[in-house]
C-alpha positions as CSV (number, residue, x, y, z in Angstrom):
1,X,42.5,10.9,25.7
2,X,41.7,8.6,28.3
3,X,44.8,5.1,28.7
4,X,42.7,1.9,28.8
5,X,45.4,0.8,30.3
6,X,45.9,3.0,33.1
7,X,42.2,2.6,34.0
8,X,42.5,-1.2,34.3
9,X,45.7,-0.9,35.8
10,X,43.8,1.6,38.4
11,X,40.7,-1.6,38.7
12,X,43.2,-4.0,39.3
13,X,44.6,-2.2,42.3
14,X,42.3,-0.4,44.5
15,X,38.9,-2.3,43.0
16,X,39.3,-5.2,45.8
17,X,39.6,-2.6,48.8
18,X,37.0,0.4,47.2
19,X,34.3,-2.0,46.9
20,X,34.8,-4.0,50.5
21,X,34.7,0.1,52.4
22,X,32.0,0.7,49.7
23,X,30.0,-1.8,51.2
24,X,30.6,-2.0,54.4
25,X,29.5,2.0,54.4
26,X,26.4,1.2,53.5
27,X,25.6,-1.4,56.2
28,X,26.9,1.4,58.5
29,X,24.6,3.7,57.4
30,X,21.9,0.9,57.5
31,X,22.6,0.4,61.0
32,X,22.7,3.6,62.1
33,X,19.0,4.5,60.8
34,X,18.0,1.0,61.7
35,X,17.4,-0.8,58.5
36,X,20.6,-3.3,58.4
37,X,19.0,-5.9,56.1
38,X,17.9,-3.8,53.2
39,X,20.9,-2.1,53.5
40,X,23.2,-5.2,53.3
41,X,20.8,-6.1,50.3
42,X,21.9,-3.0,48.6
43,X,25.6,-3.0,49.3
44,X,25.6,-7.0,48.2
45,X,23.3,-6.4,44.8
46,X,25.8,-3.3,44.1
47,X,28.8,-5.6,45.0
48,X,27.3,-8.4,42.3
49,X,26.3,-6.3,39.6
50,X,29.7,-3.9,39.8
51,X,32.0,-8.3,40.2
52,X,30.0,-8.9,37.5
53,X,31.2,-6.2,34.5
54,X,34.8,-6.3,35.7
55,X,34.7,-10.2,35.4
56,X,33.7,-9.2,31.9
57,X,36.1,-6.1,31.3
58,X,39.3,-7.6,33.3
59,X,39.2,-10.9,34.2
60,X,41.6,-13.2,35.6
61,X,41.0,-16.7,33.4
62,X,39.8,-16.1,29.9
63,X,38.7,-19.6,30.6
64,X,36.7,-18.9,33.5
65,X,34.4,-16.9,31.4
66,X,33.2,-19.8,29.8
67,X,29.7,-21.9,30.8
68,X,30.0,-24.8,32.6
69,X,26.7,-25.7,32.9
70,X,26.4,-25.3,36.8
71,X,24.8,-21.9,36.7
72,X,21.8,-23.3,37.8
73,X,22.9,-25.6,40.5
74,X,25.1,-22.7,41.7
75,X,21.9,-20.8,42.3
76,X,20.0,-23.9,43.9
77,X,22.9,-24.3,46.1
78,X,23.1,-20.5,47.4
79,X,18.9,-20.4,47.9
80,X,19.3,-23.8,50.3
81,X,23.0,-22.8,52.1
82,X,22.6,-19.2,52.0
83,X,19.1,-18.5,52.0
84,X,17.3,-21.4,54.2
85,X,19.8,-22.5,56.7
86,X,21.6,-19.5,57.3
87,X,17.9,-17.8,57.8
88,X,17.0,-20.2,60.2
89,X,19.9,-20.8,61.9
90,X,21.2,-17.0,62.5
91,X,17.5,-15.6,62.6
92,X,16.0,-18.7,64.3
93,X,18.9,-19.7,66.4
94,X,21.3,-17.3,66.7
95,X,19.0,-14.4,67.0
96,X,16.7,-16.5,69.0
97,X,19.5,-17.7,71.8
98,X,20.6,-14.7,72.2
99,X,17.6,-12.8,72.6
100,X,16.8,-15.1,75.5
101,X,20.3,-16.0,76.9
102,X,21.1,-11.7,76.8
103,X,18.4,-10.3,78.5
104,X,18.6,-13.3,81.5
105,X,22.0,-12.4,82.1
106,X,22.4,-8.8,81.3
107,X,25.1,-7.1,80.4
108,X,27.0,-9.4,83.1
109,X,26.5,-12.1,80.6
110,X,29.9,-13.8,79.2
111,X,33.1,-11.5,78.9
112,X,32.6,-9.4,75.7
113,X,33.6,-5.6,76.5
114,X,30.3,-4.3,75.1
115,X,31.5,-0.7,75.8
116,X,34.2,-0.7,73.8
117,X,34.2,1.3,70.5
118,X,32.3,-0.4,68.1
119,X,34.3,-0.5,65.5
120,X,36.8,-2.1,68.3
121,X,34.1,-4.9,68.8
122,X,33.3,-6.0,65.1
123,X,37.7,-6.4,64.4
124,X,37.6,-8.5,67.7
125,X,34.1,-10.4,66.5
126,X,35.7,-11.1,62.8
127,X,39.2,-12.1,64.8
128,X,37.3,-14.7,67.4
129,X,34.6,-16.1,64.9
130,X,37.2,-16.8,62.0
131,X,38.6,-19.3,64.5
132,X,35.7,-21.1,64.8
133,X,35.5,-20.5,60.5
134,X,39.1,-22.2,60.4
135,X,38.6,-25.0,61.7
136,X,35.2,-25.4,60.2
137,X,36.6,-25.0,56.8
138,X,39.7,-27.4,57.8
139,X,37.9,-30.1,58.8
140,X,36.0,-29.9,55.3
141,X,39.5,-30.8,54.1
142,X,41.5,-32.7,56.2
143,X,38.7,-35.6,57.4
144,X,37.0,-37.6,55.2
145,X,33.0,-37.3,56.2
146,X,33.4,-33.7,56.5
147,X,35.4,-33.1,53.0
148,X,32.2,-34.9,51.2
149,X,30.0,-32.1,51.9
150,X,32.7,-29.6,51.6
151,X,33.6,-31.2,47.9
152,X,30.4,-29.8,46.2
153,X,31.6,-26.4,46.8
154,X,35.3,-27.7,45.1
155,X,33.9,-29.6,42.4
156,X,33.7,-26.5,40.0
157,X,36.3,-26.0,37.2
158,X,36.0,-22.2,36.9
159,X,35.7,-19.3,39.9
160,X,32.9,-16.6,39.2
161,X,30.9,-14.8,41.8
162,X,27.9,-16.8,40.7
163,X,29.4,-19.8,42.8
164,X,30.2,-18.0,45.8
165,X,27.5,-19.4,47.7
166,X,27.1,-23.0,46.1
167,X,28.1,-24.5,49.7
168,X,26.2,-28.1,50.3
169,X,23.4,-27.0,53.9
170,X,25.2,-29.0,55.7
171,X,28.4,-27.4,54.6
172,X,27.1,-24.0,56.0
173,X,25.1,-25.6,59.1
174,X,28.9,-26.4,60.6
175,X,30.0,-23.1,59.8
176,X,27.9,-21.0,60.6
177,X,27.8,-23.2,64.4
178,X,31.5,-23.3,64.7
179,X,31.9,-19.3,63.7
180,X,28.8,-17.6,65.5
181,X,29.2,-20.2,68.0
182,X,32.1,-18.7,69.3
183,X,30.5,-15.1,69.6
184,X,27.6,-16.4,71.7
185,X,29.8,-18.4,73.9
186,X,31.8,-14.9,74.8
187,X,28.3,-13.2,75.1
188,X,29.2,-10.8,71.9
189,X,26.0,-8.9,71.0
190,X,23.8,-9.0,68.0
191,X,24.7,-6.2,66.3
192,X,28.5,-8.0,66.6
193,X,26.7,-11.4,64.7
194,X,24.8,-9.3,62.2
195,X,28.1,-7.3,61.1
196,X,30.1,-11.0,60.9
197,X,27.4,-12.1,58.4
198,X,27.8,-9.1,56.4
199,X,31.6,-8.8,56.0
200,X,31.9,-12.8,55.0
201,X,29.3,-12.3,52.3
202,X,31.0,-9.2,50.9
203,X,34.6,-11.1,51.4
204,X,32.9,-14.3,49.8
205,X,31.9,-12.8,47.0
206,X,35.2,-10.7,46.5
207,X,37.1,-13.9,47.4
208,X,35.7,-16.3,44.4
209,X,35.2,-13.0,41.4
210,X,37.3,-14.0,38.3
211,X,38.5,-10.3,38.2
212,X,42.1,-9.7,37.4
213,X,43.4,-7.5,41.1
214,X,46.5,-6.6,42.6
215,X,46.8,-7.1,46.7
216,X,50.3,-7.2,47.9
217,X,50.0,-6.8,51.7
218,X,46.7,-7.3,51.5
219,X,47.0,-10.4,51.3
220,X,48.2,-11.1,54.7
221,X,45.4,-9.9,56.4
222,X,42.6,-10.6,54.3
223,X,41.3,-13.7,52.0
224,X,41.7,-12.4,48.6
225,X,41.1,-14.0,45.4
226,X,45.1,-13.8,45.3
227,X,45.0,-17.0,48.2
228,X,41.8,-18.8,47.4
229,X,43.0,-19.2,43.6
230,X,45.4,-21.6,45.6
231,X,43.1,-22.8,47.8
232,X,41.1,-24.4,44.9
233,X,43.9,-26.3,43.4
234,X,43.7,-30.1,42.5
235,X,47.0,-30.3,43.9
236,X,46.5,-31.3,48.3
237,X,49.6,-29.6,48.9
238,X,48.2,-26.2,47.5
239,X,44.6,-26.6,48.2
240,X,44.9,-27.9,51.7
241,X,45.7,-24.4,52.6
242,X,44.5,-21.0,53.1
243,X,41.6,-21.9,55.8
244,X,40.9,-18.5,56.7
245,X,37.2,-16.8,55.3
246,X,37.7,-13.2,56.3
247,X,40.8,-12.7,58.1
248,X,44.4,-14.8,57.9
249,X,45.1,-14.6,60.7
250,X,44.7,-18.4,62.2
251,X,46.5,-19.4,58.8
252,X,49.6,-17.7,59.8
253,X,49.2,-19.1,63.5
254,X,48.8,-22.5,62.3
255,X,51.1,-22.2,59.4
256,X,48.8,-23.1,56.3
257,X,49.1,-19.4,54.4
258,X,50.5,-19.7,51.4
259,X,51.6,-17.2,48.6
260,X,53.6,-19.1,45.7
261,X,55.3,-16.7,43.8
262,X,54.1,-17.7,40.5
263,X,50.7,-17.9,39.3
264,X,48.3,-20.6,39.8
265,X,46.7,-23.0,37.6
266,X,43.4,-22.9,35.9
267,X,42.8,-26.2,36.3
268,X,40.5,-26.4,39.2
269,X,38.4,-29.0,41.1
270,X,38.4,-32.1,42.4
271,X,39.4,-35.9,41.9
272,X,36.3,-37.2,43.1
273,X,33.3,-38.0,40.6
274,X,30.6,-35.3,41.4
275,X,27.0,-35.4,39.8
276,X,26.1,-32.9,37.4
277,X,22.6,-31.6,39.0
278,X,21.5,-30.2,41.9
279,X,19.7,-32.8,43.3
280,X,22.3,-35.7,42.8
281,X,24.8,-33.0,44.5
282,X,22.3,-32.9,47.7
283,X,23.0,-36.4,47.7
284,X,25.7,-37.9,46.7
285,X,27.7,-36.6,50.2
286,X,25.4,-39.4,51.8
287,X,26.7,-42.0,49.5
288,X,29.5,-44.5,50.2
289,X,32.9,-43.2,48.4
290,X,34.1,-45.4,45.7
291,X,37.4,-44.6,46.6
292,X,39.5,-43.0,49.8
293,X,39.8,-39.1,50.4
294,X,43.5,-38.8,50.9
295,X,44.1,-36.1,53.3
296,X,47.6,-34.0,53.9
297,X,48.5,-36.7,56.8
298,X,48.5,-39.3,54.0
299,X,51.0,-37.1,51.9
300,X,54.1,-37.3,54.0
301,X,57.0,-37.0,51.0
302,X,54.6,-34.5,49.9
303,X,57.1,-32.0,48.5
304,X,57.0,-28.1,49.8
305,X,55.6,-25.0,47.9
C-alpha cells in the first residue's frame, strides 16, 4: 500500500530541483533541433500545469489557496510585462542590437569566451546578468520612484504561480535593460540571452508557487520559494532582502541573503494603498504618494533578523 506521506514527503524534496532540470531539458533539446521558443513554451505550460496540482495537493499557506480577486489583473499584468515589453525589447532590441552590433564586430566583438563549453557560457551569463537583476530589483526597493512601480508586483496578499508575472511594464523594461544589458555590453551571444530568459521564467514561476518544498543548500545558490517567502514580508527588515532572481550570489556579496530560522508570515503585502483593477494599477505608479516610502536607510534602530 502506497504512504501518502512518504509521497509528499518525496514532492516536498526533490519537486523544486526535478522540475527546474525537467525544464531546462527541454529547451536543450529545443535548441539543439532549432525550435527554442516552442520548446520553452512546452517546458513552461508543463511547469504551470504540474505548480498548479501540487499547490492544490501540498501547499504551503492553506490561506493562499483562497481568491483574492486579482486573478484577472494578474493575467493583465503578465500579457503587458511579460508578453509586450519583454517581446519587444528582447526580440526588438536585444535581438535586434545584437544582430547588427555581432556581425560588425565579429567574434572580436567584446570579451565573452564564445568557445568555451556551452554549458560553461549560460552559468557565466546567469552569474553576470543577475548583477544587473540585483540591482534592478534593489532599486525597486530601496528608492522611492523606483519602489512605486515595483509595489504592484508586492501589493498581493497570497503567493501562487498565477502572480508570477504581474510585474508593472515599466517594472520589467528596467530589468530586463539592467540584466541583458550587461550580456551585450560583454558581447555574450544570443543563444547566451535566449537561455537567461528561459531559466528566470522557470525560476520565477518556481520562486512564487505556494507548494509546500524542502531546499536546504539549495538555497544558497538559488532563489527558492524558501527566500522570496521573506522577501515578501510587510516587515522592511525582511523584505528588503533577498535581491537575487536566479542565482544568490550578489546577495551574499552584498550581504542582503537571509534565512530566518523559523517560518515566515502569511501576512503579505504592502503598506501602501494599491487599486484594485488593472487599469488603476497602470496608473497609480504615476500618481503623487499620499505618504513617504520609508526605505532601509530610514530604519537605522531597525533591529536584526
Amino acid at each position: 500500500m502506497v504512504n501518502i506521506e512518504m509521497v509528499k514527503d518525496l514532492i516536498s524534496r526533490f519537486s523544486w530541483p526535478a522540475l527546474l532540470i525537467i525544464c531546462i531539458s527541454i529547451s536543450a533539446v529545443g535548441q539543439v533541433y532549432g525550435h527554442p521558443v516552442i520548446a520553452f513554451n512546452i517546458a513552461y505550460l508543463f511547469l504551470a500545469v504540474t505548480l498548479f496540482f501540487l499547490e492544490r495537493r501540498i501547499p504551503f499557506e492553506n490561506k493562499w489557496l483562497e481568491n483574492d480577486g486579482q486573478t484577472f489583473a494578474n493575467i493583465a499584468h503578465t500579457l503587458t510585462s511579460k508578453g509586450v515589453v519583454q517581446g519587444l525589447v528582447i526580440f526588438g532590441g536585444v535581438i535586434g542590437i545584437t544582430s547588427y552590433v555581432t556581425p560588425m564586430a565579429g567574434e572580436a566583438y567584446g570579451i565573452w569566451p564564445r568557445h568555451w563549453p556551452m554549458p560553461v557560457q549560460i552559468i557565466m551569463g546567469l552569474a553576470a546578468a543577475e548583477f544587473g537583476l540585483y540591482w534592478a530589483h534593489r532599486l525597486g526597493h530601496e528608492v522611492g520612484i523606483f519602489w512605486r512601480f515595483h509595489a504592484v508586483h508586492h501589493s498581493v496578499n497570497r503567493l501562487w504561480i498565477i502572480n508570477t508575472g504581474r510585474f508593472h511594464f515599466i517594472d520589467s523594461v528596467i530589468s530586463i535593460v539592467l540584466g541583458a544589458g550587461i550580456l551585450i555590453a560583454l558581447g555574450a551571444p544570443l543563444e547566451i540571452i535566449t537561455w537567461l530568459s528561459a531559466i528566470t521564467a522557470y525560476i520565477g514561476m518556481l520562486t512564487h508557487c505556494n507548494v509546500d518544498m524542502k531546499f536546504k543548500w539549495l538555497s544558497y545558490i538559488f532563489n527558492t520559494p524558501e527566500l522570496h517567502r521573506w522577501h515578501h514580508s510587510r516587515k522592511l527588515v525582511e523584505g528588503n532582502r533577498n535581491y537575487g532572481e536566479n542565482l544568490m550570489l550578489w546577495d551574499h556579496i552584498f550581504r542582503t541573503w537571509i534565512r530566518p530560522d523559523r517560518r515566515p508570515s502569511a501576512n503579505i503585502g504592502i503598506t501602501d494603498d494599491m487599486p484594485t483593477t488593472f487599469l488603476k494599477q497602470l496608473i497609480w505608479p504615476f500618481q503623487k504618494p499620499k505618504k513617504k516610502f520609508y526605505t532601509e536607510r530610514h530604519l537605522r534602530k531597525a533591529k536584526k533578523i
